[in-house]
Structures are given as C-alpha cells and as structure tokens.
C-alpha positions as CSV (number, residue, x, y, z in Angstrom):
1,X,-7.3,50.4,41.5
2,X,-3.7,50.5,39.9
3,X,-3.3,49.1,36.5
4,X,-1.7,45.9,36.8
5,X,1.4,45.3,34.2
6,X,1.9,42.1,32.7
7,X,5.1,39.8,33.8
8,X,7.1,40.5,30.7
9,X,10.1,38.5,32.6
10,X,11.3,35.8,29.8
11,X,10.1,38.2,27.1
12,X,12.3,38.6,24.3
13,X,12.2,40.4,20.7
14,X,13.4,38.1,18.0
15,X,15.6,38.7,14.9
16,X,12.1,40.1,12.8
17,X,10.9,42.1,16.2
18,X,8.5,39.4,17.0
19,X,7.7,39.6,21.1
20,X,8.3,36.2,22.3
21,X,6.7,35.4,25.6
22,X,7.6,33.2,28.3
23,X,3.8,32.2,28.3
24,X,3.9,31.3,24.2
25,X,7.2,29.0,24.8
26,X,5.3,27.2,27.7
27,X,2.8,26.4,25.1
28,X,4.6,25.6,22.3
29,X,6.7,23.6,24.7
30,X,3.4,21.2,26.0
31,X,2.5,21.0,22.9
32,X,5.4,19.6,21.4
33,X,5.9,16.9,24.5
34,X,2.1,15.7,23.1
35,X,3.2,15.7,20.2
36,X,6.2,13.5,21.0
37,X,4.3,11.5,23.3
38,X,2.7,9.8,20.5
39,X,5.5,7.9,18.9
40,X,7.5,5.1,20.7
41,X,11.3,5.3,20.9
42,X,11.2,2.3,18.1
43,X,8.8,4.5,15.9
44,X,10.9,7.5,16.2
45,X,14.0,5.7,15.4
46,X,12.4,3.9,11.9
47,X,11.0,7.5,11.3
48,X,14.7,9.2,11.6
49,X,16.4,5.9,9.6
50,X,14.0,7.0,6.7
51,X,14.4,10.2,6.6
52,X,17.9,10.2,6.6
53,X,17.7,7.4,3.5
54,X,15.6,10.3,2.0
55,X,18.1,12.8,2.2
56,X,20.9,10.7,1.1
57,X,19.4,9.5,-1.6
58,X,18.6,13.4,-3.1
C-alpha cells in the first residue's frame, strides 16, 4: 500500500515559519462564528461603544 500524503493545498508558512493549515483556519474559523454567535447585534454594538470610550479616554 502506497503512503498516502497529506493535502497540504491552503498550506502556508507564516512570517515566524509557523505551517499554517487549511484544516487549523477551518477551526479557528467555527470557532470564532460560536464565539460570535453569542452576542446580539445590540450587545456587540454597547461592547464596541465602550471600548472605544476606553481607548479615548487613555
């Protein structure tokens, strides 16, 4: 039986020679959308109002 290769399609080195995968953005991709999924378009707009009123007041 051959030795089977992985699909290294979408693979990419980064800046610090990190191997990025296609499979590792898919992840980090779902995770965010739960992550996102969790706040309402109301709640996300308070949350970026306040941070902003952080910053400008630094």
């Amino acid at each position: 039986m051959a030795d089977q290769q992985p699909d290294t399609r979408g693979d990419y080195v980064d800046e610090r020679g990190v191997t990025i995968t296609a499979a590792g953005r898919e992840r980090a991709r779902a995770k965010l959308n739960e992550l996102d999924a969790r706040w309402t378009p109301e709640q996300r707009e308070e949350r970026r109002l306040a941070i902003l009123a952080r910053i400008q007041a630094a």
